[in-house]
C-alpha positions in Angstrom: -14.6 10.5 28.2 -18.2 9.2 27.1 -21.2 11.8 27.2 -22.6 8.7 29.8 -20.0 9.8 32.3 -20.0 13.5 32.1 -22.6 15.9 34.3 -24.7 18.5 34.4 -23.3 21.3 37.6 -25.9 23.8 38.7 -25.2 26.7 41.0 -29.0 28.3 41.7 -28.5 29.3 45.6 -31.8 31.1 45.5 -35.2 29.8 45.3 -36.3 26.5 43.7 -34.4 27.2 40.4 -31.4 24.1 41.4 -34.1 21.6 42.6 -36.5 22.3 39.1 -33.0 22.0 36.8 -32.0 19.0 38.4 -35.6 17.0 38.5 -35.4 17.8 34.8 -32.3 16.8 33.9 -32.8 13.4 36.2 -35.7 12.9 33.6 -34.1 13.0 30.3 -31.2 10.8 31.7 -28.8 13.4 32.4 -26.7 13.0 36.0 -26.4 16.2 37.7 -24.9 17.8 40.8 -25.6 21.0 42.7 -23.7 23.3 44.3 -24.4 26.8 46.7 -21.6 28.9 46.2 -19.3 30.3 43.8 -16.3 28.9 45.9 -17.8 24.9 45.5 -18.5 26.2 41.9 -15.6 26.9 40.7 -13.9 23.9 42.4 -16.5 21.3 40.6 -15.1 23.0 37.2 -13.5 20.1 35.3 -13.2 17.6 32.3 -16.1 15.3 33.7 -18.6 18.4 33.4 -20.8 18.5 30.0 -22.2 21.8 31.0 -23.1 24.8 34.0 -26.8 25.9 34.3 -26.6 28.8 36.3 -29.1 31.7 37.2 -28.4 35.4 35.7 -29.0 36.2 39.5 -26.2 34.2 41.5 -23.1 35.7 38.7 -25.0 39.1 39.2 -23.4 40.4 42.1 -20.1 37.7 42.4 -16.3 38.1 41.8 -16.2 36.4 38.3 -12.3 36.5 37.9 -11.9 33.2 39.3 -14.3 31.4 36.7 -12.9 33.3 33.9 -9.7 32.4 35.0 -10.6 28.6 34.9 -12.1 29.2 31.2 -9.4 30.9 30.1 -6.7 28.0 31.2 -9.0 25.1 29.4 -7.7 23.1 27.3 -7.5 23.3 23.3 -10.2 21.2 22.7 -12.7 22.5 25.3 -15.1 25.3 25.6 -17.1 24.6 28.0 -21.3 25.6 27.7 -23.2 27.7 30.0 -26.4 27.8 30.5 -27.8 31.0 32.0 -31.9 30.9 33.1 -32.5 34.7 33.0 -35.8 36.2 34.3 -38.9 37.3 31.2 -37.4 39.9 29.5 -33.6 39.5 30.7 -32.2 38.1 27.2 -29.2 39.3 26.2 -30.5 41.8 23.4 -32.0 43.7 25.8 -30.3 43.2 29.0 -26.6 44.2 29.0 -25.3 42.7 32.1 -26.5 39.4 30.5 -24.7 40.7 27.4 -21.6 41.0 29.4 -22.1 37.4 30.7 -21.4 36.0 27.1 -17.8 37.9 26.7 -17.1 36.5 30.2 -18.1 33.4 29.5 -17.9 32.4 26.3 -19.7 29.4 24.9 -23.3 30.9 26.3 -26.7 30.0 25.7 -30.0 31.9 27.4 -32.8 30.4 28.6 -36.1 33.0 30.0 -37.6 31.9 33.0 -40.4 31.0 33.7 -39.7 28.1 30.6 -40.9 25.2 29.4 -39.4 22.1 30.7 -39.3 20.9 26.6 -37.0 24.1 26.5 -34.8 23.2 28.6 -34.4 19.8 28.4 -33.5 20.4 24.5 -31.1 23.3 25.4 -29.6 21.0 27.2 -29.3 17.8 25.0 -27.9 20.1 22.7 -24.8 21.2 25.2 -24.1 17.7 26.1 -23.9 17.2 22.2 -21.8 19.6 22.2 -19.0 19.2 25.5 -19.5 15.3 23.5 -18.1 16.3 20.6 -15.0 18.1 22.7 -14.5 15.2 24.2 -14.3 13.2 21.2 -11.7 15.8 19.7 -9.6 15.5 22.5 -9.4 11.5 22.2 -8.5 12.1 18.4 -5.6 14.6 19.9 -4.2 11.9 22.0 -4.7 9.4 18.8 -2.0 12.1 17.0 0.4 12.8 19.7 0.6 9.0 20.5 1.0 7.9 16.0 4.3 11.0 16.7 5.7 9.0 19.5 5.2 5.9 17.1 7.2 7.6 14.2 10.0 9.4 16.9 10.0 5.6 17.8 10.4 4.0 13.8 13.1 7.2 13.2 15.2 5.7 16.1 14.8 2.1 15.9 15.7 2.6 11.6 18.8 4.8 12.9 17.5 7.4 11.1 18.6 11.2 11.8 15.6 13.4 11.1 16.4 17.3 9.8 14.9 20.7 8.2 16.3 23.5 6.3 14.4 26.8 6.0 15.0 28.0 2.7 13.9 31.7 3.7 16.9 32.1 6.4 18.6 28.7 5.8 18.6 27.7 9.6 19.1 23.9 10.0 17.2 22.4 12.2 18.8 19.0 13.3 17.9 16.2 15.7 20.5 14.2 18.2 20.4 11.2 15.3 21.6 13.6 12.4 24.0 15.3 14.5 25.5 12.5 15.6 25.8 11.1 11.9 28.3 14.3 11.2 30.5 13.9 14.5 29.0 15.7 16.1 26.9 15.8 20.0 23.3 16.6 20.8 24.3 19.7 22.3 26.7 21.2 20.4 25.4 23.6 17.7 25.3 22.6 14.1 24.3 25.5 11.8 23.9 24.7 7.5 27.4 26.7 7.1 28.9 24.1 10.0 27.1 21.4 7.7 28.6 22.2 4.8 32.0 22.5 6.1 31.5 18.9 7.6 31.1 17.6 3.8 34.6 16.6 2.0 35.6 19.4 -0.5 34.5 16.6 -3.3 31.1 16.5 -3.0 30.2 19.9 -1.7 29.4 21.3 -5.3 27.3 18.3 -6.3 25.6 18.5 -2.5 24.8 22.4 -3.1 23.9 21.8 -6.8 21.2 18.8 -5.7 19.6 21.3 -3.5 19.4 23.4 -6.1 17.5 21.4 -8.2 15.2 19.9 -5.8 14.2 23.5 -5.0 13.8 24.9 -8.4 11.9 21.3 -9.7 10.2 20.4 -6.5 11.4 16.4 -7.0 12.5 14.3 -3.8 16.0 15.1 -2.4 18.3 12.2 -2.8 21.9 12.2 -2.3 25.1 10.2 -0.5 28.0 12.1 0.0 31.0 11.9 2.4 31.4 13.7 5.6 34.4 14.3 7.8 34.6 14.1 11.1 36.5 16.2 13.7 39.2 13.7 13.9 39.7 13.3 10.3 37.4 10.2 9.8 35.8 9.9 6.7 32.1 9.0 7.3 29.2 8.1 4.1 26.0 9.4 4.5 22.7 9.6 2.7 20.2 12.1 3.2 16.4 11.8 1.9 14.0 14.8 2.0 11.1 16.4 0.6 10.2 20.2 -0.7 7.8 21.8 1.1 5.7 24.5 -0.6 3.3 27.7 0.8 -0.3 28.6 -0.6 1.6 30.3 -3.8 3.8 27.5 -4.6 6.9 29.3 -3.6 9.4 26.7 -2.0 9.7 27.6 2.0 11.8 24.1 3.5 13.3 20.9 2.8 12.3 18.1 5.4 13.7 14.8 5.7 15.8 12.0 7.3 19.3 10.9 7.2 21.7 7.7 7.8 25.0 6.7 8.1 25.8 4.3 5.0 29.8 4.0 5.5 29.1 0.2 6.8 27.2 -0.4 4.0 29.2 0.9 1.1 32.2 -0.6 2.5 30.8 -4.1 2.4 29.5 -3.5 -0.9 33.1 -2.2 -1.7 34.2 -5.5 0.1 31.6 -7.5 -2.1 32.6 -5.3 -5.2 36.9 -6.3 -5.0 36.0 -9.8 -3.6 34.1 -10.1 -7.1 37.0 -9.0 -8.8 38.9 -11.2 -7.6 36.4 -14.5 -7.8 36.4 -13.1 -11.9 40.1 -13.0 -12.4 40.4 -16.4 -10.7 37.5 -17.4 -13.0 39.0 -16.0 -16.2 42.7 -17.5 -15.3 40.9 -20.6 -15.3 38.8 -20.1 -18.0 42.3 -19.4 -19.9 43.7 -22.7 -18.3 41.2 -24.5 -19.7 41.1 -23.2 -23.2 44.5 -24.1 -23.1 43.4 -27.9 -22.3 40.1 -28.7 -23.5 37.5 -26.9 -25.7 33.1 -29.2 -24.4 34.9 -27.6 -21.1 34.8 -24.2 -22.2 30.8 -25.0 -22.4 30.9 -26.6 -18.7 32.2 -23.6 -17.5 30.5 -21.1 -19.0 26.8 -23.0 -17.6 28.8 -22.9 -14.4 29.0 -19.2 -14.5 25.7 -18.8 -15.8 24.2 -20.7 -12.7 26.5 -18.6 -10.5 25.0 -15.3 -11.6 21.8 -16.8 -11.8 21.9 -18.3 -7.9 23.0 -14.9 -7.0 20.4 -13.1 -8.1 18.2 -15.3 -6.9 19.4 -14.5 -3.6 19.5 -10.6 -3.9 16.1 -10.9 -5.3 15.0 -12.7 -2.0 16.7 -10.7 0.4 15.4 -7.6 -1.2 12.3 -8.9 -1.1 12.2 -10.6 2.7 13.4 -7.0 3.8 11.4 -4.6 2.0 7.9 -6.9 2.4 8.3 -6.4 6.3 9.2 -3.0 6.6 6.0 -2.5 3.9 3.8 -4.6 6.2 4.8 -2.8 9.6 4.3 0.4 7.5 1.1 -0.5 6.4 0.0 -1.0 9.9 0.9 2.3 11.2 -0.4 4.2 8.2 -3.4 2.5 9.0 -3.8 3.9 12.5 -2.7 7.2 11.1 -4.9 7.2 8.1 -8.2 5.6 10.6 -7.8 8.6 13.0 -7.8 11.6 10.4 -10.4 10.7 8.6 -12.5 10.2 11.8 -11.2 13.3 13.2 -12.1 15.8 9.6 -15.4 14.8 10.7 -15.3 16.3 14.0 -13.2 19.7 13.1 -16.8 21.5 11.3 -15.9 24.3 9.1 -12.3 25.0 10.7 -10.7 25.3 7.2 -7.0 25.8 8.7 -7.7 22.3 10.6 -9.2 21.0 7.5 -6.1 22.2 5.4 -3.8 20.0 8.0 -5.9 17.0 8.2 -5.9 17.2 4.3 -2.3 17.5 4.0 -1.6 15.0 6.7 -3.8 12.5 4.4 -1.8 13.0 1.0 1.1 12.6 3.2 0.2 9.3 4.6 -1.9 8.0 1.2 1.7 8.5 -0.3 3.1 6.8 2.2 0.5 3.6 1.7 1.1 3.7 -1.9 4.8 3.0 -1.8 4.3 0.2 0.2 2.0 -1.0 -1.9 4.7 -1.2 -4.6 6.9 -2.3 -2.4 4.3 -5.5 -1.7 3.8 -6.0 -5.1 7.3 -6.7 -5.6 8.9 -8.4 -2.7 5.7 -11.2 -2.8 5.8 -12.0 -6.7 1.6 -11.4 -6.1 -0.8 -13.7 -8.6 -2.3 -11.5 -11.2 -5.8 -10.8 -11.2 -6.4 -11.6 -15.2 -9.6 -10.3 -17.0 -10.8 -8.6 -19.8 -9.7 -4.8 -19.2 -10.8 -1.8 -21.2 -7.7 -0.1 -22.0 -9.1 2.8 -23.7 -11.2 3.7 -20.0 -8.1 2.8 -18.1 -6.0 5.6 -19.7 -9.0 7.7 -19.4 -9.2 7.1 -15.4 -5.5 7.6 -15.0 -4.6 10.6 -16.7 -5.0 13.2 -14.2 -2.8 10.8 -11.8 -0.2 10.8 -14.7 -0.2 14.2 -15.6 0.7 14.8 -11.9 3.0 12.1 -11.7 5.6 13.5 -14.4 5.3 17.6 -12.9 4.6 20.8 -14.9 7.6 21.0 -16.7 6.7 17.7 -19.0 3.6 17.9 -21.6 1.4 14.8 -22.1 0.0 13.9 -25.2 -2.5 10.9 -25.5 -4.0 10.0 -28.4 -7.0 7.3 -27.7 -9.2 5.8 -30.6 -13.1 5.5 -30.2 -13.1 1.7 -30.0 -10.4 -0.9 -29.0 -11.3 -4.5 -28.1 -10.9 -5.8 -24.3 -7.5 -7.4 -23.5 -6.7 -9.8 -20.9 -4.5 -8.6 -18.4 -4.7 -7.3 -14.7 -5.7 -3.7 -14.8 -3.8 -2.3 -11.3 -0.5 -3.7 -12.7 -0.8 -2.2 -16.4 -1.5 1.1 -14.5 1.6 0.6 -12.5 3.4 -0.5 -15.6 2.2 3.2 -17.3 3.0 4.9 -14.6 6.7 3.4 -14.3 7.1 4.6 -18.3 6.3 8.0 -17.8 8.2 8.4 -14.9 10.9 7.2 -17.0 10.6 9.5 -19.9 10.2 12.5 -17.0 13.7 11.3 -15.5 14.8 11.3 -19.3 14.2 15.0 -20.1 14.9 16.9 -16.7 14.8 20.0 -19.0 11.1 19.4 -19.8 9.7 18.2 -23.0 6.9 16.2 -24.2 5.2 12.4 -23.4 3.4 11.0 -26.4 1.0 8.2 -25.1 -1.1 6.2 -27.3 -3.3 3.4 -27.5 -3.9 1.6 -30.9 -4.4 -2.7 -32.5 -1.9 -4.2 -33.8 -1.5 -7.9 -35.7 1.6 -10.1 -35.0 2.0 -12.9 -37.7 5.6 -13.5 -37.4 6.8 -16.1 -35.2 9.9 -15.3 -34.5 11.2 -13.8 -30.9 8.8 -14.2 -27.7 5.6 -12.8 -29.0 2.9 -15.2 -30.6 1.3 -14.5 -33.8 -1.9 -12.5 -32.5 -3.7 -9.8 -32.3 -3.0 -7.3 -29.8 -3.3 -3.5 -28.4 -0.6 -1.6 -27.7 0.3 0.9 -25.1 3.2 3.1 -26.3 5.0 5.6 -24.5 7.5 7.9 -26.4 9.7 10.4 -25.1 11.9 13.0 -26.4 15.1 12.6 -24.1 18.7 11.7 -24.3 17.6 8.4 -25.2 20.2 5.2 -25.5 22.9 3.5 -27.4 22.9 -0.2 -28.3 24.2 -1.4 -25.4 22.1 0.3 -22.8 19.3 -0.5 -24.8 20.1 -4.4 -24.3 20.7 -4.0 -20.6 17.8 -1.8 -19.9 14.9 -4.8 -18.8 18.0 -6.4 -16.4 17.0 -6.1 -12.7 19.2 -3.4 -10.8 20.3 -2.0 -14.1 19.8 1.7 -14.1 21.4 4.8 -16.4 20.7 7.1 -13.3 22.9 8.6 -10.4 23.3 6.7 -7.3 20.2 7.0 -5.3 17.1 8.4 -8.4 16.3 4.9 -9.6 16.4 0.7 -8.1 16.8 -0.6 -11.7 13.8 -2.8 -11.2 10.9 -0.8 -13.0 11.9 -2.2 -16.8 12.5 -5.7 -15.3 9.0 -5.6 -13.7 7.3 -4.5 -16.9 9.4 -7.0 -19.1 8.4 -9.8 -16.5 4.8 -8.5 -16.4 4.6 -8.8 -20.4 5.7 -12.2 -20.3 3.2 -13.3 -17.8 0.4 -11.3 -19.7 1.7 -13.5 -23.3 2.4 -10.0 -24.4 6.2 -8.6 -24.9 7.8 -5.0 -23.8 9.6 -3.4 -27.1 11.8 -0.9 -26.5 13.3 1.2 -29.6 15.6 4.1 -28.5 18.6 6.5 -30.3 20.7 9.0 -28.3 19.6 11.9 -28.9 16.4 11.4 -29.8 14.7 9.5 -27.0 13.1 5.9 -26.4 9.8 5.1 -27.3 8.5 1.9 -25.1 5.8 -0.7 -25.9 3.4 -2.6 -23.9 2.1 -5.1 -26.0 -1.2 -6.9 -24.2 -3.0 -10.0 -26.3 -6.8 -9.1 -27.0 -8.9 -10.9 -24.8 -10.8 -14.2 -26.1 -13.2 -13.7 -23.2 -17.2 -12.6 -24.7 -19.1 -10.6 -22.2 -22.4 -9.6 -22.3 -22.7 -5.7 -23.8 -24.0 -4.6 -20.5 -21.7 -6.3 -18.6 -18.5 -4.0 -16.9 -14.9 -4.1 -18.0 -12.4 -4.8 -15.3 -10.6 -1.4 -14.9 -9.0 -0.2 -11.5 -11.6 2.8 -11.3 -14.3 0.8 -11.9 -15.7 0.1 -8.0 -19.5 -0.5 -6.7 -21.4 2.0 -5.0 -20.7 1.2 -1.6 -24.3 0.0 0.3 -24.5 1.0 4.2 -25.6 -1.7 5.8 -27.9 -1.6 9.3 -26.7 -1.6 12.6 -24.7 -5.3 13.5 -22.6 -6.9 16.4 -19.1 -7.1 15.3 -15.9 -9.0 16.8 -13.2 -7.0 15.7 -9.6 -8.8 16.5 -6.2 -6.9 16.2 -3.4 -7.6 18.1 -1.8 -4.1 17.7 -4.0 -1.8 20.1 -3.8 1.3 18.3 -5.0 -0.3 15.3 -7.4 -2.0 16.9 -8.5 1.5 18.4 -8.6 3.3 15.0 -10.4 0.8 13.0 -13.5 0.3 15.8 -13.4 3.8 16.2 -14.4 3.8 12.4 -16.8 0.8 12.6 -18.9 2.4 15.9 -18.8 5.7 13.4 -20.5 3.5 11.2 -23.4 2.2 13.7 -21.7 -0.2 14.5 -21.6 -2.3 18.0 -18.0 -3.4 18.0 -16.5 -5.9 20.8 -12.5 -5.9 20.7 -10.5 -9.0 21.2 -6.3 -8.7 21.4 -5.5 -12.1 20.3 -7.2 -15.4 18.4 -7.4 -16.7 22.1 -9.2 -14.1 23.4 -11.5 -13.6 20.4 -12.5 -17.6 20.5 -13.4 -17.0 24.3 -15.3 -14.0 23.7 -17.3 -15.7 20.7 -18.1 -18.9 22.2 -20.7 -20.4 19.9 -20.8 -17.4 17.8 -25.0 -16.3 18.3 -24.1 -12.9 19.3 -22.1 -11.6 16.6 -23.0 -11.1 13.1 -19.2 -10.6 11.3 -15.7 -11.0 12.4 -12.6 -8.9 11.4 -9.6 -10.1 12.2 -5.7 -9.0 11.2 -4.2 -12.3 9.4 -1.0 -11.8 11.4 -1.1 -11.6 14.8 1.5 -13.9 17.6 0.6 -18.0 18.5 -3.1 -17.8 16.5 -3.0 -16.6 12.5 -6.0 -15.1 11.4 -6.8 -17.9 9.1 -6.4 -20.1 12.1 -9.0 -18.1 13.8 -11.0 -18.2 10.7 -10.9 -22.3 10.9 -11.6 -22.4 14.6 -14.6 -20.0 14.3 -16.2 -22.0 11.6 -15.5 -25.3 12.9 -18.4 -23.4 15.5 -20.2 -21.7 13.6 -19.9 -22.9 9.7 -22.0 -19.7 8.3 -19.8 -16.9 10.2 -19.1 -14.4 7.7 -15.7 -13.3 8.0 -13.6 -10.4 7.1 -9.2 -11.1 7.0 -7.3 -7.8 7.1 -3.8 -7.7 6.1 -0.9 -5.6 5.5 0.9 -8.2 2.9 -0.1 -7.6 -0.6 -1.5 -11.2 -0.5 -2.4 -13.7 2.3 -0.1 -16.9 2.2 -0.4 -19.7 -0.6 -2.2 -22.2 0.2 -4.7 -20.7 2.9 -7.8 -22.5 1.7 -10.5 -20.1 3.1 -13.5 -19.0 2.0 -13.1 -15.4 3.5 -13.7 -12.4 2.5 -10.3 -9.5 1.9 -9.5 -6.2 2.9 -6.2 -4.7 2.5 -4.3 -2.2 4.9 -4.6 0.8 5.1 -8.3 0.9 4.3 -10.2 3.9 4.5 -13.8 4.0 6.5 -15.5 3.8 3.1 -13.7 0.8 2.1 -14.3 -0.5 5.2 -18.3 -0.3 4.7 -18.1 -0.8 1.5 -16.4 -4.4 2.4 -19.1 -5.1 5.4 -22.0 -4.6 2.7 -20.8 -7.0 -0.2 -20.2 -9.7 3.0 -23.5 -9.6 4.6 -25.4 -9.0 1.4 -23.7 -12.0 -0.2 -22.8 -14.1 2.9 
């Protein structure tokens, strides 16, 4: 509730105390009501009161259990502030019955009649503030509980069982979902031992020894394994979860999600025999032919070549139409849940346990936003941002993120000259490319070992394979793992191929290097022996770009201050409300005066001929009016509009010829400004 809304409740039933409160409350714009009694007193108690003036006098004598019954039973967000008008003298240090009015109370402040009305009027200004600031906790609360339902409601639309193991006692701690996936029903009891003795006898070593691992290396928990069923069905399912640590690092639960993928591995199965039998047919007939005609042996062999090419093609698009929507949807909700805790770490003060969640809750989601950030970059083929890129300062920026990203059992050695020249390349994807290399040579030596990364120029004269005569710098990554025979090594850059167990790798980081090279003019070079381990390199042409000596590098860490600017009139347009919520939520935080609009409908009617806004933010997809529709309708009104497109796709469509400014979900509140001070300083 608004501090406009909320009151002030006096109880002074003696003398002219009530009337002098209220005619000063009345002038510093505070609403007020009075009451005469403790009975009516305690009754007016509730969520619409800011704050109690009351006289030392009038709780003197009265039965106080009933009020300290109603402060007791408040809720978790409120503490409600008293103000007690004592007589000269009567302050708590040396008056103990006011004393005792504090530990009765609570949340207490003292105020020595006869005062000044300045007094008073600041004391209480400053409880308003205050109950304001409960009351803006408590809409944060309901923010959270309503993002859970949100996620209860993705866990059971994505048939998804969720779980949690205690490591301490092992007690499994299963939802209806997951107990249905093992056979079994929501009330019937389903303790770990019952769990394992649901698993087929195959699979329960490698299920006990993955658990094993996760705990002792703290990486993701990954498996598929079979189950069986009370009546004898056998049942695939995959389980997902993550390791869970205390202050001291000592593992304390597994939490995660589960699914049942029988369906799904028995079509692939079905796929997987069908196949065998299209290549048998393929290969009689290949013999058939051989028998008749060799120019025909070439027909069908660029028949087969199409075959496997169309259905890749077609993998590669389905993959990508499914896991750019999920991403998107994702991105949304992150974005609400992301929004609301950073708005509500401001509200929590020095509370370092709150602090500690919020924090936590923040990784979690930040995680979260960059998977489907990969995920984007992937399923929508983006454009590459191209420009000369300082590889030496972008190895520099990423390092911590890299040590972190391979764990404590791997060492990282980088060796970086003094001076390399600029390359041309896109600086997020080269990170992305490192970061998919080391990850690599971690998966490589899950016994630990050493990462050698360097940086160094190179000249190419040759001009034989893909690579131009040139000169280049190279990114190498070398580990010291199990490394690869010859014809692993040849397979390694095909998409889906992968050396790893089912469910640790998609195959597709090598091909999305390889295919990045090739866009950059560069080539990926991988060199490997069993045994010894694989050395990879990133070969990036030197830019041909001059810049000025003070100009800046593009490299991902390299962003502008970001420039507040003054209070404006903003027409923000979302179609999903708790979005919408969250993000004006962060834009009034900023000063803002925010009007919300549900739809490109709506927000045209609300605009009308634009002269009381100064920026629009709009979502790009929203139901019968795009974004960039809206964008076209608003300047076709007002040409000079600045205008801000928030998405949750890595890029906005081809072909959307706008001159609009871009802001991709999540964003955080500093993005957000950050984003509203480049637009109206360069409109």
């Amino acid at each position: 509730m608004p501090n406009t809304h909320a009151l002030g409740l006096i109880y002074a039933p003696v003398g002219r105390d009530a009337q002098i409160a209220a005619s000063l409350l009345k002038e510093a714009g505070i609403s007020s009501k009075s009451t005469t009694d403790i009975v009516s007193f305690v009754a007016s108690l509730g969520d619409e009161i800011a704050f109690a003036v009351v006289t030392e006098e009038a709780f003197r004598s009265a039965d106080l259990r009933a009020i300290s019954a109603w402060i007791e039973a408040q809720a978790s967000w409120s503490d409600l502030p008293f103000i007690i008008l004592t007589n000269r003298g009567g302050g708590p240090e040396r008056n103990p019955a006011a004393a005792r009015l504090s530990e009765v109370l609570g949340n207490v402040s003292f105020v020595e009649r006869p005062f000044h009305a300045t007094t008073f009027i600041s004391v209480a200004r400053s409880a308003m503030r205050g109950r304001g600031r409960q009351f803006d906790a408590r809409s944060r609360i309901e923010d959270l509980d309503e993002g859970e339902r949100r996620l209860q409601t993705a866990l059971s639309a994505g048939r998804l069982g969720a779980w949690e193991l205690d490591l301490a006692s092992f007690q499994l701690t299963a939802s209806e979902k997951f107990r249905a996936i093992f056979g079994r029903g929501f009330d019937e009891p389903f303790s770990y031992d019952e769990l394992i003795s649901a698993i087929h006898p195959g699979d329960v070593d490698r299920m006990q020894s993955t658990v094993k691992s996760t705990i002792e290396t703290g990486t993701d928990y990954a498996i598929e394994y079979r189950t069986i069923w009370r009546d004898g069905s056998v049942h695939w399912v995959e389980l997902r979860a993550q390791l869970y640590k205390d202050k001291s690092g000592k593992a304390i639960k597994l939490v995660g999600v589960s699914a049942d993928v029988t369906a799904r591995l028995e079509a692939e199965e079905q796929q997987r025999r069908l196949n065998e039998v299209l290549e048998q047919r393929v290969a009689d007939r290949t013999r058939e032919l051989e028998q008749a005609h060799a120019a025909v042996l070439a027909e069908v062999g660029q028949r087969e070549s199409a075959e496997q090419k169309l259905r890749q093609s077609q993998k590669m698009e389905a993959i990508g139409q499914l896991t750019g929507g999920v991403a998107h949807d994702f991105n949304n909700l992150l974005m609400a849940v992301l929004g609301n805790l950073e708005l509500l770490r401001k509200y929590v003060g020095s509370d370092e346990k709150a602090l500690r969640l919020i924090d936590g809750a923040q990784q979690g989601a930040k995680r979260g936003a960059s998977l489907t950030q990969r995920l984007l970059a992937f399923s929508r083929r983006q454009d590459l941002r191209i420009g000369p890129v300082d590889m030496r300062e972008l190895l520099i920026g990423i390092e911590d993120l890299l040590r972190r990203s391979v764990g404590s059992t791997i060492v990282v050695e980088i060796n970086v000259p003094d001076k390399l020249p600029l390359v041309s390349a896109d600086a997020n994807q080269v990170e992305l490319a490192l970061l998919n290399l080391a990850v690599n040579a971690r998966d490589a030596m899950p016994s630990g070992g050493s990462i050698h990364v360097e940086l160094y120029e190179a000249e190419h004269s040759s001009q034989l394979g893909e690579l131009a005569a040139g000169h280049y710098v190279v990114l190498s990554v070398t580990d010291e793992g199990c490394g690869m025979d010859v014809e692993t090594l040849q397979k390694a850059i095909e998409p889906f191929f992968s050396t790893k167990e089912l469910g640790k790798g998609t195959g597709l980081g090598l091909s999305m290097i390889h295919g990045l090279a090739s866009q950059l003019n560069g080539e990926l070079k991988l060199t490997s022996e069993v045994g010894k381990g694989t050395t990879a390199e990133l070969w990036i042409p030197v830019s041909t770009i001059i810049i000025p000596s003070e100009a800046q590098p593009i490299s991902s860490s390299t962003a502008p201050t970001p420039r507040a600017v003054g209070p404006k009139r903003i027409l923000l347009v979302d179609d999903d409300m708790l979005i919408a919520m969250s993000s004006a939520d962060m834009l009034m935080d900023l000063g803002h005066d925010v009007v919300e609009a549900h739809s490109g409908l709506e927000a045209l009617d609300i605009f009308g001929d634009g002269s009381g806004f100064d920026l629009i933010i709009t979502d790009y997809s929203m139901p019968g009016m795009t974004g960039g529709d809206l964008a076209r309708a608003v300047r076709a009104v007002a040409p000079d509009m600045p205008i801000l497109i928030a998405s949750g796709y890595a890029e906005l469509p081809a072909g959307l010829d706008l001159d609009v400014a871009r802001l991709g979900k999540p964003y955080t509140q500093q993005q957000l400004m950050l984003e509203i001070g480049k637009l109206l300083s360069n409109p």
